[in-house]
C-alpha positions as CSV (number, residue, x, y, z in Angstrom):
1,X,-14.4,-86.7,-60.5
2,X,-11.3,-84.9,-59.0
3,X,-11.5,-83.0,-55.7
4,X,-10.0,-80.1,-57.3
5,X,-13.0,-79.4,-59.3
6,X,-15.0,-77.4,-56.4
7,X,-12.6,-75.7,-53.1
8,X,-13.5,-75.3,-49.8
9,X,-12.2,-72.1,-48.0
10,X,-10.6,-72.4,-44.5
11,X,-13.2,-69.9,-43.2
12,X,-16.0,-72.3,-44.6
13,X,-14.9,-75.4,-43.8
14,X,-14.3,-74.1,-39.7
15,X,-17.9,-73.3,-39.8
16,X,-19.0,-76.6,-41.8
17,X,-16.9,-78.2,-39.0
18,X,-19.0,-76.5,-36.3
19,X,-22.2,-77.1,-37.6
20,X,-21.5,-80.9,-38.0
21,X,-20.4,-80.9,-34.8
22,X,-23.4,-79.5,-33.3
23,X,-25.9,-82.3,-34.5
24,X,-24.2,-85.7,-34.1
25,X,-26.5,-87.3,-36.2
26,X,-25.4,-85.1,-39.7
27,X,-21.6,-86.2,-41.5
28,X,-21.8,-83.4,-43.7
29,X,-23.2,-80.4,-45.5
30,X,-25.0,-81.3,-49.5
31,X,-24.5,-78.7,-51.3
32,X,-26.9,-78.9,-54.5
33,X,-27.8,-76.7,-57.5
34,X,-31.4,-76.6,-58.4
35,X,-33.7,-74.8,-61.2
36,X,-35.6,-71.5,-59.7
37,X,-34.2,-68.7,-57.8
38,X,-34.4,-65.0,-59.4
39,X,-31.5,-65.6,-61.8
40,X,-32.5,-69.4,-63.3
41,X,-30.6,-71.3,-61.0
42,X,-29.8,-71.6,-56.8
43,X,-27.7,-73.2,-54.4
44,X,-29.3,-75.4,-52.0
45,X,-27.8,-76.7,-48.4
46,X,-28.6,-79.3,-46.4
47,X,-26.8,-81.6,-43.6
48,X,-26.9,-85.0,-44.2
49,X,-26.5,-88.3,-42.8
50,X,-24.8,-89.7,-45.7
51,X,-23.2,-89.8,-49.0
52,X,-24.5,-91.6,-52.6
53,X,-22.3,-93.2,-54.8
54,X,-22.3,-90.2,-57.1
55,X,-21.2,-87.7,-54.7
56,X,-17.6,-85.8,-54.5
57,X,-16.6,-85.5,-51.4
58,X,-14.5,-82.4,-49.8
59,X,-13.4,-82.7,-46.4
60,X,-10.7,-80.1,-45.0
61,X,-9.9,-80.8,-41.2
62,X,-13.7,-81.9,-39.5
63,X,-15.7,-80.9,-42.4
64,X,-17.1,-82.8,-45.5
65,X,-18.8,-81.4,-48.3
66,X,-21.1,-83.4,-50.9
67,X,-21.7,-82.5,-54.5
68,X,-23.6,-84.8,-56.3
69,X,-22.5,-85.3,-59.9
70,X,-25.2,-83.3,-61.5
71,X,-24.9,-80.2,-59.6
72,X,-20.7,-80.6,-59.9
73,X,-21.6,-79.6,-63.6
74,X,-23.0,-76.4,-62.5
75,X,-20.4,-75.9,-59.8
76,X,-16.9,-77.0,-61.6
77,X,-14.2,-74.4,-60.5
78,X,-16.1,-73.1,-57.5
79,X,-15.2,-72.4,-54.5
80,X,-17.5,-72.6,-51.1
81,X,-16.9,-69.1,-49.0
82,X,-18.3,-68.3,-45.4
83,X,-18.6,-64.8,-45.0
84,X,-19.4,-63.0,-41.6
85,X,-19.7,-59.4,-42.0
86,X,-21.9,-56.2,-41.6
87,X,-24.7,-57.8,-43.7
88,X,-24.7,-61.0,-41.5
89,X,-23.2,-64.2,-42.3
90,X,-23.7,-66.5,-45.3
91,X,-22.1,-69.2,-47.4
92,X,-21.1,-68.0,-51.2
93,X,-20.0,-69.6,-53.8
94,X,-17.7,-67.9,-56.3
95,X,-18.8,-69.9,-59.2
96,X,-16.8,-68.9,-62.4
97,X,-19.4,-70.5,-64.5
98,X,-21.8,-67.9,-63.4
99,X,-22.7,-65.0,-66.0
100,X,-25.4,-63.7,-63.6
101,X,-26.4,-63.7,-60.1
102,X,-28.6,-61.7,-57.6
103,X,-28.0,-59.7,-54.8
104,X,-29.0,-62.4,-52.3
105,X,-26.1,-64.3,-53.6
106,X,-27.7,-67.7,-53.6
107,X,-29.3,-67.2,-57.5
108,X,-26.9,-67.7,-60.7
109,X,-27.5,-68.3,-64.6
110,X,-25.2,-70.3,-66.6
């Protein structure tokens, strides 16, 4: 697996790198694809203590991003987005895989 498979914004990864550094105990931010959501398929987030030997890891400056290898298949040419605006604030993925997704941004079919 290459590290130029999934991107992480600068916007994203200063607010990955502010979350970690808020609980001492989390290394980084999972971010997993799972079956459900309103369009077939959602994004899941979790800090975590650790990486498994399947994982890609992202790091830009203090944060680090895992993907484990099944959910890389969903998310191949992604990129990881924080957005803070009107509607509040939110990690997106732009996922060019994606033929749908719902309004709350975290559901997508393949």
């Amino acid at each position: 697996m290459t590290a130029d498979t999934v991107t992480l914004s600068d916007s994203a990864a200063k607010r990955i790198a502010a979350i970690l550094k808020s609980d001492a105990e989390k290394k980084a931010m999972r971010v997993s694809v799972e079956g459900g959501g309103c369009s077939g398929f959602s994004y899941k987030f979790d800090l975590v203590d650790g990486e498994q030997n399947d994982d890609l890891v992202l790091e830009k400056g203090d944060a680090k991003v895992l993907i484990d290898s099944l959910s890389l298949v969903y998310m191949s040419g992604s990129e990881i987005d924080f957005v803070d605006n009107l509607l509040g604030q939110s990690f997106q993925i732009r996922n060019p895989n994606a033929i749908a997704s719902c309004g709350c941004g975290t559901s997508f079919s393949v």
